[in-house]
C-alpha positions as CSV (number, residue, x, y, z in Angstrom):
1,X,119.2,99.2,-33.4
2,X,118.8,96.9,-30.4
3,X,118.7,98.0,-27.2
4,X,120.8,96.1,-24.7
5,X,119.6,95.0,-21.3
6,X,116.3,97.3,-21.7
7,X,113.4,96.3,-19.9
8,X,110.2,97.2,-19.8
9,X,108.9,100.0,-17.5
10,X,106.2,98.5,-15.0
11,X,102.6,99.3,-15.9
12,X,101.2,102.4,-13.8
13,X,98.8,100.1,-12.1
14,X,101.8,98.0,-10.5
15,X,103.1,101.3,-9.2
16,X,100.7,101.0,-6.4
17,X,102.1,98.2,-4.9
18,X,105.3,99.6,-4.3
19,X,105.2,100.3,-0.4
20,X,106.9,103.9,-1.8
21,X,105.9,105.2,-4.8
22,X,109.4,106.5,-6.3
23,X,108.1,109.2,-8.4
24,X,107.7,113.1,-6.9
25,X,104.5,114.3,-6.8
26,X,102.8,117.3,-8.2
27,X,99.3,118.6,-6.9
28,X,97.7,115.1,-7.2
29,X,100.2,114.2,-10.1
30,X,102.9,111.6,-9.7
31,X,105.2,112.6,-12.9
32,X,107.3,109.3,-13.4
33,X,111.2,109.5,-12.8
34,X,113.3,111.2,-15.9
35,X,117.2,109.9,-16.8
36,X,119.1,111.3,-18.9
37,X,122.3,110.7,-19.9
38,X,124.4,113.4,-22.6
39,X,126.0,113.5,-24.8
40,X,123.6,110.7,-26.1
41,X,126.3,110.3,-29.0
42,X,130.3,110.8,-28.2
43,X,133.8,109.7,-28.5
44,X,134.9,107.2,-26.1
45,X,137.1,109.9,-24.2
46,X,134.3,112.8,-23.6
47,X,133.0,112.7,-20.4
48,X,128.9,112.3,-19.7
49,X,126.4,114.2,-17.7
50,X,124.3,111.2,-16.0
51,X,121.4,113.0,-14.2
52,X,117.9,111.2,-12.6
53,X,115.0,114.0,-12.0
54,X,111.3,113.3,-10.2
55,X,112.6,111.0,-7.2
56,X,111.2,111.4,-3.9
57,X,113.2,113.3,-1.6
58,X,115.6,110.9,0.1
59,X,115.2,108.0,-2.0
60,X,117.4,104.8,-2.3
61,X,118.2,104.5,-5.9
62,X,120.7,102.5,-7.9
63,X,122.2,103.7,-11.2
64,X,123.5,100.5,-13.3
65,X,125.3,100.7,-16.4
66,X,124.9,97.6,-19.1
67,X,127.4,96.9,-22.1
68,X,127.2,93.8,-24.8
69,X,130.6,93.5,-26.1
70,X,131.3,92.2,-29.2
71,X,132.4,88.6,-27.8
72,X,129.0,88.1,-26.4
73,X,129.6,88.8,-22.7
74,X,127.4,91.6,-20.5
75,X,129.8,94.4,-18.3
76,X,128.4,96.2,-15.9
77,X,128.8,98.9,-13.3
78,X,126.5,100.2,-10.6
79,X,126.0,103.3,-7.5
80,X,124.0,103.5,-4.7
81,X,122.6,106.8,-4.4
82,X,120.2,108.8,-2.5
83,X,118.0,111.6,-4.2
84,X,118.7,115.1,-2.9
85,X,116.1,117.3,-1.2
86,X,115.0,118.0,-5.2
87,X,114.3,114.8,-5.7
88,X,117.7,114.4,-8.4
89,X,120.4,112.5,-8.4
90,X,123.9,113.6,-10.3
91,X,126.3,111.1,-10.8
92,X,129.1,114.2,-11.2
93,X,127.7,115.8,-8.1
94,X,126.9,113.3,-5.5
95,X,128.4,110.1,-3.9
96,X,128.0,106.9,-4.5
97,X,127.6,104.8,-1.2
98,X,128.0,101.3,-2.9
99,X,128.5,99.4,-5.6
100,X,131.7,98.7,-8.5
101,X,132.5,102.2,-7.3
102,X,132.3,104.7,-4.8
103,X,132.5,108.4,-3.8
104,X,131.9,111.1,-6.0
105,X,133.0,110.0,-9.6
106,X,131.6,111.5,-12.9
107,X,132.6,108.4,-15.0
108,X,132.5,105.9,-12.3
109,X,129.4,104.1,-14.3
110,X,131.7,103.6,-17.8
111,X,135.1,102.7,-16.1
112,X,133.8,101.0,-13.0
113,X,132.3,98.2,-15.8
114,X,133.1,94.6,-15.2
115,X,131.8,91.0,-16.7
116,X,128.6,90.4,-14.5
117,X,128.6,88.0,-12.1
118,X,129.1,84.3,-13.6
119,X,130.7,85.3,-16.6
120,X,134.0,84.1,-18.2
121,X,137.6,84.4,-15.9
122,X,139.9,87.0,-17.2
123,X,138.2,89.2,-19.7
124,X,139.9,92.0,-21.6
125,X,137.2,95.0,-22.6
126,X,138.1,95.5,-26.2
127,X,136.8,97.1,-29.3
128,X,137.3,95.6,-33.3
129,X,134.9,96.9,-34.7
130,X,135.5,101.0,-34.6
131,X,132.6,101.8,-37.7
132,X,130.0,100.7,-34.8
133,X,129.5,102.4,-31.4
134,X,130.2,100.9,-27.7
135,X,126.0,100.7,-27.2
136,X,125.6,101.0,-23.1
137,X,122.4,101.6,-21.6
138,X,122.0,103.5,-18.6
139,X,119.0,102.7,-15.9
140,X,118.1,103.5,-13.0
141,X,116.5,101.4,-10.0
142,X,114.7,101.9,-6.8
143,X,116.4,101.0,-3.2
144,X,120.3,99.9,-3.7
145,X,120.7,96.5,-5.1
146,X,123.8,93.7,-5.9
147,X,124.0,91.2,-7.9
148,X,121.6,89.7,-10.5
149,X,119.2,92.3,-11.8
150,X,117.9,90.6,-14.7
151,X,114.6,89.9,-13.0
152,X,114.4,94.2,-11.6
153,X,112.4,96.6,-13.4
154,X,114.2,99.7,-13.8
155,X,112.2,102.7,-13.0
156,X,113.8,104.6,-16.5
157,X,116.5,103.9,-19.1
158,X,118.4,105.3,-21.6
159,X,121.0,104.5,-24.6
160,X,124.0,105.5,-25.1
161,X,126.5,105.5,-28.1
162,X,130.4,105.4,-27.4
163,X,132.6,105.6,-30.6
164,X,135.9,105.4,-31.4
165,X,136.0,107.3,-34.6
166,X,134.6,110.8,-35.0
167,X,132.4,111.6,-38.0
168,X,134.6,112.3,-41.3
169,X,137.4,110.1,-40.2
170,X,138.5,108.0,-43.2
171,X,139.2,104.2,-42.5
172,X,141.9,102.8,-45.2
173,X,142.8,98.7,-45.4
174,X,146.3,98.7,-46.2
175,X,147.6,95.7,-47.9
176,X,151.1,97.1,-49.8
177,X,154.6,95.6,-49.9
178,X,154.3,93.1,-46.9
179,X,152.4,95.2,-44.6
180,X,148.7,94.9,-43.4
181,X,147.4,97.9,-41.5
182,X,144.5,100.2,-41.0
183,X,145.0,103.8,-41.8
184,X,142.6,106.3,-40.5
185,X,142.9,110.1,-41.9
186,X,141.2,112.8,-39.8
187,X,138.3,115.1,-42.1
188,X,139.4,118.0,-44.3
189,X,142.0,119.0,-46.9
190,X,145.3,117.8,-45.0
191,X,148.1,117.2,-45.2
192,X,148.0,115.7,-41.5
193,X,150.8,114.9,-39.0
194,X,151.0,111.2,-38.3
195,X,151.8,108.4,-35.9
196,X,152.6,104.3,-36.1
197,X,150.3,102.9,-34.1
198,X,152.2,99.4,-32.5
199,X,149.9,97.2,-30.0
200,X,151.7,94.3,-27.8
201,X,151.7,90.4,-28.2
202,X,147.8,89.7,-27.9
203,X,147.8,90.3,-31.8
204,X,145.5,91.2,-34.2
205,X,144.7,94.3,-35.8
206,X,144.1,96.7,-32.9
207,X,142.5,99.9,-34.2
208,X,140.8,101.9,-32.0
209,X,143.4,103.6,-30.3
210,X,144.4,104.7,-34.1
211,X,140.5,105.8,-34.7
212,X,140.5,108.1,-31.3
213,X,143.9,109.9,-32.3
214,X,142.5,110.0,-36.0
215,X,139.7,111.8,-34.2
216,X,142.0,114.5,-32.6
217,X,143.7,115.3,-36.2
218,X,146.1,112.7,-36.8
219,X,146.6,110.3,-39.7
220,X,147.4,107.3,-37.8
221,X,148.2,103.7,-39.1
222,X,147.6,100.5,-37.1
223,X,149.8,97.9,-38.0
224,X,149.5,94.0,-37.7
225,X,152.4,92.4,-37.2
226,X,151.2,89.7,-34.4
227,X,149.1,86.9,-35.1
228,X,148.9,85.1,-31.7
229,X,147.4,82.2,-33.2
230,X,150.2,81.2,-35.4
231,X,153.6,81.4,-32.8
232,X,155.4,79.2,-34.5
233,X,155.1,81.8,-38.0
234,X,158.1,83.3,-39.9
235,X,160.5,85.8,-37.9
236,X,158.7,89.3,-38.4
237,X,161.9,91.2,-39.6
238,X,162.6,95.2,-38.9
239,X,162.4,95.7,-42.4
240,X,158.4,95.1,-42.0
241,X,158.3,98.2,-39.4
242,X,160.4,100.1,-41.8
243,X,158.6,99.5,-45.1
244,X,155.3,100.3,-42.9
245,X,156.8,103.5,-41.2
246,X,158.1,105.0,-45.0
247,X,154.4,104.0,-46.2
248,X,152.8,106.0,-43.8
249,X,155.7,109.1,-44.0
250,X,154.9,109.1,-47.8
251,X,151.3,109.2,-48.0
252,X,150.3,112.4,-49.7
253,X,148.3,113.0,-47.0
254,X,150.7,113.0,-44.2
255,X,153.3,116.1,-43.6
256,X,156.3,113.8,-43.8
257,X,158.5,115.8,-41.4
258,X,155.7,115.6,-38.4
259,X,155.9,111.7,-38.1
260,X,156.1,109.8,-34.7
261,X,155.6,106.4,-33.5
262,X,153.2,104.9,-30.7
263,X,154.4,102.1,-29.1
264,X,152.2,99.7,-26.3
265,X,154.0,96.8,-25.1
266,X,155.5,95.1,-26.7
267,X,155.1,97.5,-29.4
268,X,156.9,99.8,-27.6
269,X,160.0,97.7,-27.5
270,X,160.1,97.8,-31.4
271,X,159.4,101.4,-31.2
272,X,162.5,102.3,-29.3
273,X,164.6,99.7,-31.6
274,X,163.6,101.6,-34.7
275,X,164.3,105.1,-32.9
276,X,167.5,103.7,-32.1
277,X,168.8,101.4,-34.3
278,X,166.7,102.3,-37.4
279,X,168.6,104.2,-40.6
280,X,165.2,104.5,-41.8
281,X,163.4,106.2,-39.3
282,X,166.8,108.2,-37.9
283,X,167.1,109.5,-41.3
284,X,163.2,110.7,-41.3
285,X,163.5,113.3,-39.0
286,X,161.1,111.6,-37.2
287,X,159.4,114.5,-34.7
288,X,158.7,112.0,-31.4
289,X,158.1,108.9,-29.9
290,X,155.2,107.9,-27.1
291,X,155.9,104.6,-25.7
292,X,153.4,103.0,-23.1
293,X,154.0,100.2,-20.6
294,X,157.1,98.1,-21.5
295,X,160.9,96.9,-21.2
296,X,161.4,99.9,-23.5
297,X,165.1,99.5,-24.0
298,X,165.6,95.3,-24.4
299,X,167.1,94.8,-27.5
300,X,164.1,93.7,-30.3
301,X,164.9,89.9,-30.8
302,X,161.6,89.7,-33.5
303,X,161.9,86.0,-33.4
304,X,161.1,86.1,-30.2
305,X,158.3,88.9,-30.3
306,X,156.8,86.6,-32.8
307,X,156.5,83.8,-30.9
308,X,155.2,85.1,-28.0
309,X,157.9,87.3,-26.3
310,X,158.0,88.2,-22.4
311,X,159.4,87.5,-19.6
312,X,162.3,85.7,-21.4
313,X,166.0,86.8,-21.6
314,X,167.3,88.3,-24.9
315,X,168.4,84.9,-25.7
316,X,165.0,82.8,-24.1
317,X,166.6,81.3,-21.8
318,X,164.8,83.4,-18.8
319,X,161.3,81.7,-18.7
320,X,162.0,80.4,-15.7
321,X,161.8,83.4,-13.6
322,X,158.1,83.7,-14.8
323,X,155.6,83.5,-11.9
324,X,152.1,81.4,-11.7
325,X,149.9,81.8,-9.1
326,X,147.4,78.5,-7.8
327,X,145.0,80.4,-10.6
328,X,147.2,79.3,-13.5
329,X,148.0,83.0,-14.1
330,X,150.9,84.6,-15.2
331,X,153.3,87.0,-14.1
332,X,156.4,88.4,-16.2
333,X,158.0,90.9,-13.9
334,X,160.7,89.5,-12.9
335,X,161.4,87.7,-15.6
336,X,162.1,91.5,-17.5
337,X,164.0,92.3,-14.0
338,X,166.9,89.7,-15.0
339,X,167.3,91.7,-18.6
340,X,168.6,94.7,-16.9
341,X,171.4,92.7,-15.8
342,X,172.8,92.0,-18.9
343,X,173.7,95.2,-21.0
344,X,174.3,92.6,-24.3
345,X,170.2,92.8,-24.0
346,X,169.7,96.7,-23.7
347,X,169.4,99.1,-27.0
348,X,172.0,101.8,-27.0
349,X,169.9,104.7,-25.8
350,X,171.9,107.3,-26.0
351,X,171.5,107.2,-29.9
352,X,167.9,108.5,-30.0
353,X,167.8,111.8,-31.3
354,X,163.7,112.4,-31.0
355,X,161.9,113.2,-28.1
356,X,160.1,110.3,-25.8
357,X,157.0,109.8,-23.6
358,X,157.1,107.4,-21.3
359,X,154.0,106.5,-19.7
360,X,154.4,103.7,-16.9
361,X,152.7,102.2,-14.3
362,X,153.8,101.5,-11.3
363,X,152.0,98.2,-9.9
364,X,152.7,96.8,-13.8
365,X,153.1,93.0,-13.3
366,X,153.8,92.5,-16.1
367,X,157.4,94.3,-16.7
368,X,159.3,96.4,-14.1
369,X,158.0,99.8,-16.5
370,X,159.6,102.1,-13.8
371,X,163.0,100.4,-13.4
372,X,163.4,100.7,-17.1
373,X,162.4,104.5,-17.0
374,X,164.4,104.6,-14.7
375,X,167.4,103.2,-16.3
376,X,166.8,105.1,-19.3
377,X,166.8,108.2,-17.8
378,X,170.3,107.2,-16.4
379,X,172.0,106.5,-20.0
380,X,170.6,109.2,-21.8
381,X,171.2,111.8,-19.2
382,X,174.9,109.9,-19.3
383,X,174.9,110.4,-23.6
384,X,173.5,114.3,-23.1
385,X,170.3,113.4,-24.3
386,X,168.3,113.6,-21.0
387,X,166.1,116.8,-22.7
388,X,164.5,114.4,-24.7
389,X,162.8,112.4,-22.6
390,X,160.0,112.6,-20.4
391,X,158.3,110.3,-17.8
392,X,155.4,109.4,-16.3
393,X,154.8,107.2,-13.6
394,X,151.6,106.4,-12.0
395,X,151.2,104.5,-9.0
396,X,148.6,102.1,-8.2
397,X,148.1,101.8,-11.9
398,X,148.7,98.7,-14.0
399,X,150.0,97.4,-17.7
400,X,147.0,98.2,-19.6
401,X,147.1,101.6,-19.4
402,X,144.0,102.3,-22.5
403,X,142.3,105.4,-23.6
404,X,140.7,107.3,-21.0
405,X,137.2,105.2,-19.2
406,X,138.5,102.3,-20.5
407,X,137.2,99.1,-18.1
408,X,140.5,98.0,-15.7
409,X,141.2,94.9,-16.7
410,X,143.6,93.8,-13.8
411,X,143.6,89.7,-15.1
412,X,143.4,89.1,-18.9
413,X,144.1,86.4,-21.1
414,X,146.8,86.8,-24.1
415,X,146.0,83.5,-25.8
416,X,144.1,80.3,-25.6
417,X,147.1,78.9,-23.3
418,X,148.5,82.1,-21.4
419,X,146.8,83.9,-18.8
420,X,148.0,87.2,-17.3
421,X,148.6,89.3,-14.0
422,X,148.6,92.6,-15.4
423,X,148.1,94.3,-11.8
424,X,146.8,97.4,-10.9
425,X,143.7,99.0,-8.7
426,X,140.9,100.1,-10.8
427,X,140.3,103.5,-9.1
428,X,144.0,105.0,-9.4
429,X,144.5,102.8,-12.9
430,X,141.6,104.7,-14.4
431,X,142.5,108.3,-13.0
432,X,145.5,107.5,-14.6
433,X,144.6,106.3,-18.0
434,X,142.6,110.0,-18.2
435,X,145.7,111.7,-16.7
436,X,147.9,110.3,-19.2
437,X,145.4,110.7,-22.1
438,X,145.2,113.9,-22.1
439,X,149.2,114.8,-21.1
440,X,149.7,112.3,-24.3
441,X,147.4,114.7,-26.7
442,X,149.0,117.7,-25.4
443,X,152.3,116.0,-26.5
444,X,151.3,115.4,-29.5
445,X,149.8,118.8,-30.0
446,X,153.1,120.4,-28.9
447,X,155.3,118.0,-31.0
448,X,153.8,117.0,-33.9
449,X,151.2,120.9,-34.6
450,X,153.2,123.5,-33.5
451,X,155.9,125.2,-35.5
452,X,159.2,125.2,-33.9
């Protein structure tokens, strides 16, 4: 296994040309600085224990953080510390003076990870490959430093592994009947409660949201239904969802009365379609619905969708109300503002029958989330069905609301030509992906385990 951005530790004999040796003695014994970093081996969503021992008393030190990602580019994140009166350092228990973050933040050195200096414009941090881990190694430095490290010599390091999928879980291709998906089933006998995992118009097959909830006890099936490389492909019909949603609520080992749907994005706006509109899924009894940052009741046009939907009216002829700034970036907002104008574009709410998450942020620049909620609340408190629905709104938080210490990714590119604002402020954006993380399993614990 490779280690990324290890470097050596300096010989002993160089340690005597620091002007202060780092290390706390003992008797005549300078014992070299210890980091350790656990759990050495855990899900992306437990929280770690970073701890530096055998610093001198009052010491400058900076804690860096170092990921490879998959596409080749290096993220970082980095504190300035000072060692306590022990010599120590806790990331959990003490503040960080400088740095990608500051003030006293347990996580600060996974979710305060960017691209390092001179590295690619508008980055997304994303995951494809969920049968390997997130590798990030931990290091620590003397004195407080920005910038290029590449040519610093740590005084310790450590490894890390991050995964998405717990030991046991059971990845499944699923080619059947039209549908390509990715089915993960939790370890043990089952049968399992399940969910339809639907990602947004960046396309692919998106499965390590599937692979974490798979990892909490759910079957959970990721389905493709975007490529973002092909917009000009056939329309991607609601039958598609619906053969993929009686798939999953048929496997023998899914309880076929504890089915719900998970809907991101654009995702989300087929999700409340189906709920809605759906004889499939409103004859399935399905048991609820979590839908994450998105016009969640504009009327599923899948041609559109296809092809790249957002920020356009229900009929496409909106795009002009999209915004770019002088970077060439996008932003959709108001272009999703105009749909709530026109009630020819909105699903009839007040048909769902299942109970609803919401989960919104509320600097999203990319749809007006809140107005929606907002909205919704209205015509299905109006139809008697306001008991069904619950909401979540986070400020200073943006679209990309991912599993919890998930990088903020405020700028990202959906395709080759489009560029978006997806707003945000990385502090309050990533207390709210853990907030909603773990409201969101207790949710599904509550609807989809407990007897009623």
């Amino acid at each position: 296994m490779s280690v990324i951005g290890r470097k050596k530790l300096p010989a002993p004999e160089l340690l005597s040309v620091l002007s202060v040796c780092p290390c706390r003695p003992s008797s005549t014994v300078c014992r070299p600085p210890v980091l350790s970093v656990s759990p050495r081996r855990a899900l992306v969503d437990e929280k770690l224990t970073v701890l530096v021992e055998n610093l001198r008393p009052g010491l400058p030190v900076t804690l860096r953080s170092l990921h490879l990602s998959e596409d080749e580019h290096y993220w970082e994140a980095y504190g300035h510390y000072i060692s306590n009166h022990r010599g120590a350092v806790s990331v959990a228990d003490d503040l960080s003076f400088g740095g990608t973050y500051t003030g006293k933040e347990a996580m600060g050195l996974v979710w305060g990870m960017r691209p390092v200096p001179g590295s690619h414009d508008a980055l997304r941090f994303t995951k494809r490959n969920v049968c390997s881990p997130l590798l990030v190694n931990f290091s620590v430095y003397s004195s407080h430093h920005v910038g290029d490290f590449r040519e610093l010599a740590p005084l310790a390091s450590t490894l890390v592994e991050r995964w998405y999928i717990a030991p046991g879980v059971q990845r499944i291709d699923v080619r059947e009947k039209g549908v390509r998906a990715t089915l993960f089933i939790p370890p043990g006998p089952g049968p399992f409660p399940a969910l339809l995992d639907l990602w947004g118009l960046g396309g692919g097959l998106l499965e390590y949201r599937a692979s974490l909830l798979a990892s909490h006890g759910y079957a959970v099936m990721a389905l493709h239904y975007i490529d973002s490389s092909r917009v000009t492909s056939a329309d991607t019909e609601m039958e598609t969802f619906e053969t993929a949603f009686s798939f999953l609520k048929d496997h023998p080992q899914v309880i076929s009365d504890k089915v719900g749907m998970f809907g991101f994005s654009s995702g989300s706006v087929v999700t409340i379609f189906l709920m809605a509109e759906s004889a499939v899924v409103k004859a399935s009894n399905m048991s609820c619905s979590i839908r994450i940052i998105c016009v969640q009741s504009v009327k599923v046009k899948f041609t559109l969708i296809k092809k790249g939907w957002g920020g356009e009216h229900c009929d496409g002829s909106n795009v002009d109300k999209i915004r770019v700034n002088e970077d060439g970036q996008q932003t959709w907002a108001e272009g999703t503002r105009a749909l709530l104008d026109d009630p020819s574009c909105l699903v009839d709410v007040g048909k769902i029958n299942f109970p609803l998450l919401l989960v919104n942020g509320c600097d999203d620049q990319n749809v007006v989330s809140t107005e929606y909620a907002k909205d919704m609340s209205q015509r299905m408190t109006a139809a008697g069905k306001k008991h069904l629905l619950t909401v979540l709104n986070y400020p200073g938080a943006g679209h990309l609301i991912e599993p919890p210490f998930s990088p903020h990714c405020r700028v990202a590119r959906l395709n080759k030509k489009i560029t978006l604002v997806h707003g945000g402020k990385t502090k309050p954006h990533s207390d709210a992906q853990e907030d909603a993380w773990l409201k969101i399993l207790a949710y599904l614990r509550h609807h989809l385990y407990s007897t009623p």
